[in-house]
GUDREN-86293 format. One line per 5 residues: for each residue x, y, z of C-alpha. Coordinates in nm, 3 decimals. Example, Ala and Ser with C-alpha at 12.3 -4.5 7.8 and 13.67 -1.06 7.14 Angstrom:
GUDREN-86293
1.230/-0.450/0.780 ~ 1.367/-0.106/0.714
***
This chain:
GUDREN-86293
-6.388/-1.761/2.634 ~ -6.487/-1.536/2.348 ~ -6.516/-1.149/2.345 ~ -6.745/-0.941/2.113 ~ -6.596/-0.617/1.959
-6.709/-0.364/1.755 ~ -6.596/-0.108/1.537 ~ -6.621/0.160/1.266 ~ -6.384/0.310/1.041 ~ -6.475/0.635/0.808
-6.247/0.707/0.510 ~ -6.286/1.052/0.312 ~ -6.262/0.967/-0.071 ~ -6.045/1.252/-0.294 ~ -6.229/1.419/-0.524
-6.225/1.287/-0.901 ~ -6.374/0.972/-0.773 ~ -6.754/0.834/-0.904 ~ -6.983/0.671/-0.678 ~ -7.005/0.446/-0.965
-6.650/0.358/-0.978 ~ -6.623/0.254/-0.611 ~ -6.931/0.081/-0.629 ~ -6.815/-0.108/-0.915 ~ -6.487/-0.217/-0.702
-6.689/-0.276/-0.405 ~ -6.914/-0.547/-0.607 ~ -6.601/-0.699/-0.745 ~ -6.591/-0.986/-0.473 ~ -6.238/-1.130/-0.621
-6.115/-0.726/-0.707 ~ -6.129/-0.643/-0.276 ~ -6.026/-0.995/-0.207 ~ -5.717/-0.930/-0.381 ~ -5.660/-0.575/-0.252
-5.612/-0.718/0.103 ~ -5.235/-0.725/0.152 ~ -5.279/-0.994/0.366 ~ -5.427/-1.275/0.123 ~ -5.175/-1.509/-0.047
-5.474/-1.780/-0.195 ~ -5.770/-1.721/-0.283 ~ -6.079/-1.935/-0.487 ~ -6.452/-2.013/-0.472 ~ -6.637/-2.268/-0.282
-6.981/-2.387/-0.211 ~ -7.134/-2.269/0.072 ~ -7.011/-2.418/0.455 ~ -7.244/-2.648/0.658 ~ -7.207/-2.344/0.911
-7.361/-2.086/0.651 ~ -7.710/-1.992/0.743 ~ -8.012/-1.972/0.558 ~ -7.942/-1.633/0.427 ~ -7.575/-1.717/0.354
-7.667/-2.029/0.153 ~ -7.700/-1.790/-0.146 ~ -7.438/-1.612/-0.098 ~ -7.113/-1.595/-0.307 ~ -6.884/-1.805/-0.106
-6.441/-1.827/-0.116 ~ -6.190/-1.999/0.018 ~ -5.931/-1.764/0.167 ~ -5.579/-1.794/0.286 ~ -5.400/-1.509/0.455
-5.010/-1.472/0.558 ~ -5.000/-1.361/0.921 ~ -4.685/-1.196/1.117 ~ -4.765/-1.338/1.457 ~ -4.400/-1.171/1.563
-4.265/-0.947/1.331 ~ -3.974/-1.074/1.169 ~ -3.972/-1.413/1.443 ~ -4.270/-1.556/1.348 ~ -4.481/-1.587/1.040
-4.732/-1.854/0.956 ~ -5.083/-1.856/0.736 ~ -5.453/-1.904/0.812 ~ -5.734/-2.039/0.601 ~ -6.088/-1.959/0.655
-6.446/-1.949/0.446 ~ -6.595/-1.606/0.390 ~ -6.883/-1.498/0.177 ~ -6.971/-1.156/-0.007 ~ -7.317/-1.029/-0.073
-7.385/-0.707/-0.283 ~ -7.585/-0.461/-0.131 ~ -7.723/-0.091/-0.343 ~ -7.469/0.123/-0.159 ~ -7.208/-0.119/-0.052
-7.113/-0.497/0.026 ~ -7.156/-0.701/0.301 ~ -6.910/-0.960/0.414 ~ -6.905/-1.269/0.658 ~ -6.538/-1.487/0.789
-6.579/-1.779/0.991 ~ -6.186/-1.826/1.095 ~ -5.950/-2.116/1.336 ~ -6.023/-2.029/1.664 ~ -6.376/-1.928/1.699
-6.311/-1.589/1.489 ~ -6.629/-1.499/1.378 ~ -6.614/-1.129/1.194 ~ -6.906/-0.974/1.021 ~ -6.826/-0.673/0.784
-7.022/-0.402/0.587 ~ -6.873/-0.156/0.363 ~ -7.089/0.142/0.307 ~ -7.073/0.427/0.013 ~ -7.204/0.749/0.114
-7.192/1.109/0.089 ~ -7.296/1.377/-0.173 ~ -7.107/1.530/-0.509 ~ -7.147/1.827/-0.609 ~ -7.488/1.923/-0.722
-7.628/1.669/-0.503 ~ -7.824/1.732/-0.216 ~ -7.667/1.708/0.115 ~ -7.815/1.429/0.356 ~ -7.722/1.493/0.756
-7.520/1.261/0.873 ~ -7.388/1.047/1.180 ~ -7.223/1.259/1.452 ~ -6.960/1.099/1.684 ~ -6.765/0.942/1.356
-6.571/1.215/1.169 ~ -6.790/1.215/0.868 ~ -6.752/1.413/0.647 ~ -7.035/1.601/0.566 ~ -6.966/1.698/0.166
-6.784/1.476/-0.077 ~ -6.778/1.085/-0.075 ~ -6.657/0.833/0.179 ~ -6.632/0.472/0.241 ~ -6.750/0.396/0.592
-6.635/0.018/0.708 ~ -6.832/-0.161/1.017 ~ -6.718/-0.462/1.161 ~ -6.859/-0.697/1.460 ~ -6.666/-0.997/1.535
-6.622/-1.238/1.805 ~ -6.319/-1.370/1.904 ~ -6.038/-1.557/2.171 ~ -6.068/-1.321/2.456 ~ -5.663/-1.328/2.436
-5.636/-1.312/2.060 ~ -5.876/-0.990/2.037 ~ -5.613/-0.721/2.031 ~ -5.409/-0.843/1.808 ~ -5.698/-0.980/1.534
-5.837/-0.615/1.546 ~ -5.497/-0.426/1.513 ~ -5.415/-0.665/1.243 ~ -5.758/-0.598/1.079 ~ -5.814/-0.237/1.059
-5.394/-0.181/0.907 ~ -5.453/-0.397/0.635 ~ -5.789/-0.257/0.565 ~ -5.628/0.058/0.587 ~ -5.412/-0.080/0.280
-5.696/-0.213/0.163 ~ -5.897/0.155/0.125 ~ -5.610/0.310/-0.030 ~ -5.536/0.125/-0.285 ~ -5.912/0.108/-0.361
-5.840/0.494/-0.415 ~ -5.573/0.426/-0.594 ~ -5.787/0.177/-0.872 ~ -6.062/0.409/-0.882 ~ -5.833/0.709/-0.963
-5.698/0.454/-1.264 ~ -6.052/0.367/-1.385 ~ -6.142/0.724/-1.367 ~ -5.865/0.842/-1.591 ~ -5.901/0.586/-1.840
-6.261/0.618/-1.851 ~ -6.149/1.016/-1.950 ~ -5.905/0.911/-2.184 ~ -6.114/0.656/-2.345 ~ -6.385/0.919/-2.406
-6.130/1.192/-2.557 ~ -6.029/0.882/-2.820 ~ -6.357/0.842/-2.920 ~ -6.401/1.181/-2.974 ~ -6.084/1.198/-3.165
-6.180/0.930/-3.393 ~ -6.516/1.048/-3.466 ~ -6.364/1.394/-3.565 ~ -6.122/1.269/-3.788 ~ -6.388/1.111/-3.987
-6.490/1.469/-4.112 ~ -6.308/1.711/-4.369 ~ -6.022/1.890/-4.212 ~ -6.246/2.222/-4.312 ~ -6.570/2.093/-4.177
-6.550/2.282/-3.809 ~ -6.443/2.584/-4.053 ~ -6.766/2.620/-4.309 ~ -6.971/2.666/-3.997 ~ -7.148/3.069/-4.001
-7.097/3.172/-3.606 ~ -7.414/3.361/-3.545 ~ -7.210/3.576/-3.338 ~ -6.985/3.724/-3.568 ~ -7.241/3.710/-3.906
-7.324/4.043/-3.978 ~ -7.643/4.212/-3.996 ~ -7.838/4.485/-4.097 ~ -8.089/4.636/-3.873 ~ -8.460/4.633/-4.107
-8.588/4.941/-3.977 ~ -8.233/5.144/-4.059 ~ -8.265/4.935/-4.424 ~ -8.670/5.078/-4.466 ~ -8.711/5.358/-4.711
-8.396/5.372/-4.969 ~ -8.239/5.123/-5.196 ~ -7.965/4.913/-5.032 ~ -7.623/4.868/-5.173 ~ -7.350/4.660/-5.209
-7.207/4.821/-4.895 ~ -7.493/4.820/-4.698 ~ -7.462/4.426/-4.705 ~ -7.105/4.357/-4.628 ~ -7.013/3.996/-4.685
-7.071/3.727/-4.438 ~ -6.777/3.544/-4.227 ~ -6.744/3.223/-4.100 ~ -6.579/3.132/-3.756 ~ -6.261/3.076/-3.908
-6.239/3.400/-4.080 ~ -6.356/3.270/-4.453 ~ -6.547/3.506/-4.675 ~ -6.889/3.470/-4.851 ~ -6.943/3.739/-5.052
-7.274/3.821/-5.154 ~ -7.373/3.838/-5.541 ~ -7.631/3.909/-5.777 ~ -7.869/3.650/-5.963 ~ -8.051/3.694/-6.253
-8.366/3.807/-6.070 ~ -8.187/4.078/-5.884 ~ -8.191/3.919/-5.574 ~ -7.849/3.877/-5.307 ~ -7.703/3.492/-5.311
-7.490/3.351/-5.053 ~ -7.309/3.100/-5.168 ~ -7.389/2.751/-4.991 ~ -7.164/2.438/-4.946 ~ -7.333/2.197/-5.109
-7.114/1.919/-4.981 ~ -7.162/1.974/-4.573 ~ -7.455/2.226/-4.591 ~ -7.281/2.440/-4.374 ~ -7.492/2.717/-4.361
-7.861/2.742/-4.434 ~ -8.108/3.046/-4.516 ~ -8.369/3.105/-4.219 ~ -8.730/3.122/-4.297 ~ -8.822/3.472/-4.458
-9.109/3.681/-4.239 ~ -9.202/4.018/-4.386 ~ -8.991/3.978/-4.662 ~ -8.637/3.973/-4.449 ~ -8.423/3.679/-4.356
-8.476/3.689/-3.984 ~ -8.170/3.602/-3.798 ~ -8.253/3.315/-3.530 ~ -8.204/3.353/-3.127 ~ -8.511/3.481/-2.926
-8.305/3.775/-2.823 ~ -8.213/3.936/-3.158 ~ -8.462/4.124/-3.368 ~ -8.237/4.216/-3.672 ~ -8.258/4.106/-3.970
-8.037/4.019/-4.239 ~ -7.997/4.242/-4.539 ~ -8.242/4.328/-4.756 ~ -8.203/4.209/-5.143 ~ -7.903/4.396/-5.264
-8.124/4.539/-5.592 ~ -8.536/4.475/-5.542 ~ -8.708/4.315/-5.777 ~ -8.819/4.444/-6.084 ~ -9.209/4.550/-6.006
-9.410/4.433/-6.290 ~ -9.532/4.655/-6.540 ~ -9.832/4.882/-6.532 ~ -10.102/4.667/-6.758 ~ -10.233/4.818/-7.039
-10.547/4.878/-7.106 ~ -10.731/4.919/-7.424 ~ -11.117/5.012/-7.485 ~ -11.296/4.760/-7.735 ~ -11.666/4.893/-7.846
-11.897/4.594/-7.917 ~ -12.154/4.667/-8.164 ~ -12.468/4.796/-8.000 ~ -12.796/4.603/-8.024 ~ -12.927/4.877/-8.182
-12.689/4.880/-8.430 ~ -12.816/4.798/-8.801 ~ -12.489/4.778/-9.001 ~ -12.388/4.383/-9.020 ~ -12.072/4.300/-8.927
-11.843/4.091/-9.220 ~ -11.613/3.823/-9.157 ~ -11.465/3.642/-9.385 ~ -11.312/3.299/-9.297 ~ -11.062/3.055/-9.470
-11.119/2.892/-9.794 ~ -11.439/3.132/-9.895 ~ -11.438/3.345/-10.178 ~ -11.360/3.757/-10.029 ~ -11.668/3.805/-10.196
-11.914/3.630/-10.031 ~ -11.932/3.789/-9.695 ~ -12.109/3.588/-9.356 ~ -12.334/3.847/-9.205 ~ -12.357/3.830/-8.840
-12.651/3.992/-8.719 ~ -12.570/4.104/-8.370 ~ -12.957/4.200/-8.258 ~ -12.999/3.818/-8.262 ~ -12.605/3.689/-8.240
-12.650/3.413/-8.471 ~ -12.504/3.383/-8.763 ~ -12.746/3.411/-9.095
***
């Protein structure tokens, strides 16, 4: 005679723990095998001639387990078939034991992280309702006299079995971190020990207002010098042309001129409307052109106008007859 139990177990997972990361354990079908403190053998099989349909496709093991039947009197092992099938938030499990055991299991991932929006969950359970938990469900049929103890026996060493699950995530987690801060390590170290230290902070470059610049000369000390984050100077000088140079890195291009408008380098960021300083001397403004008043002859004019070219004797004269411009 066989009784039918069910029940449901809700575990609240720490924080510092992915969904990811559990999920990832929860698919490893060998991985949660192997966390059960009860399992001493363990290996894959086809599927069972009792398997159904459904089953058939399933991932299928072999599985022996050590069993105190009296604690410390008597201790023997079982062997049964079980098979694992991954599900999107979870995995679902099936035993087919000695003595008409037959225990169906699903393992559910649920809950919300932080910056996640919170779904309402089942009342009468204990869940929580922020953070992640692992929520275990398990029907099985079994010996009306061997109930009791298969369920007591069941839900301790899953009990085990969740917290060291905790215990491997929390691993993975922290050498997922430390992984990442290597890589970032290494790929730092494969720049110049002064690379972070050639970079201009636009907070701390200094500036002069345009309108307060408008309307007299500017001077050395109107422009300062300009400092990097790291407290190195770039002091402004003079080119041929009269115009302010800031010296540039060639080697890591560490800073770079903005675009001019209106004839200032505008300092990025939509917020600021300063400007950096104006050309420490202007430019030279080109000369005033000279101009000079040529009279052509008039076409009234009756004197002919001489030349004399090249390789002609001075006196013999080319008359150019400018009533007619043509030469004669």
């Amino acid at each position: 005679m066989s009784k039918r139990t069910h029940f449901t177990t809700v575990t609240s997972l720490p924080a510092g723990i992915s969904r990811e990361t559990v999920l990832e354990t929860l698919h490893s079908h060998t991985e949660m095998i192997d966390l059960n403190p009860l399992v001493i053998e363990r290996h894959p099989i086809r599927a069972p001639p009792e398997a159904t349909p459904e089953e058939a496709h399933c991932q299928w093991y072999s599985i022996s387990d050590k069993i105190n039947y009296v604690p410390g009197v008597y201790t023997g092992s079982v062997t049964f078939h079980g098979c694992f099938h991954d599900l999107p938030d979870g995995l679902q499990t099936h035993i087919y034991a000695p003595m008409g055991l037959n225990m169906k299991g699903r393992w559910t991932l649920g809950g919300s992280l932080p910056g996640e929006p919170r779904q309402p969950v089942e009342i009468g359970l204990g869940v929580p309702k922020t953070g992640l938990w692992l929520r275990e469900d398990v029907d099985m049929k079994c010996n009306v006299v061997m109930t009791g103890f298969v369920k007591k026996t069941t839900k301790k060493a899953h009990q085990t079995l969740v917290d060291r699950l905790v215990e491997k995530a929390h691993l993975k987690e922290a050498e997922g971190y430390n992984n990442g801060l290597k890589e970032q390590l290494e790929l730092r170290s494969q720049y110049p020990p002064d690379y972070h230290t050639e970079i201009v902070s636009p907070a701390t470059t200094p500036y002069i207002d345009s309108k307060s610049t408008m309307g007299h000369t500017p001077s050395i000390s109107d422009a300062g010098s300009i400092r990097s984050g790291a407290g190195s100077v770039l002091d402004a000088r003079h080119s041929s042309y009269g115009h302010a140079q800031v010296p540039v890195d060639h080697k890591y291009q560490s800073y770079r001129p903005a675009p001019a408008y209106g004839g200032h380098m505008q300092r990025p960021g939509p917020a600021s409307h300063a400007s950096y300083p104006p050309p420490l001397n202007p430019p030279i403004p080109n000369p005033t052109p000279m101009h000079f008043t040529a009279e052509l002859p008039s076409q009234e004019a009756k004197t002919p106008i001489q030349l004399e070219l090249p390789g002609q004797e001075s006196n013999t004269p080319i008359e150019l007859d400018s009533s007619h411009h043509r030469f004669s």
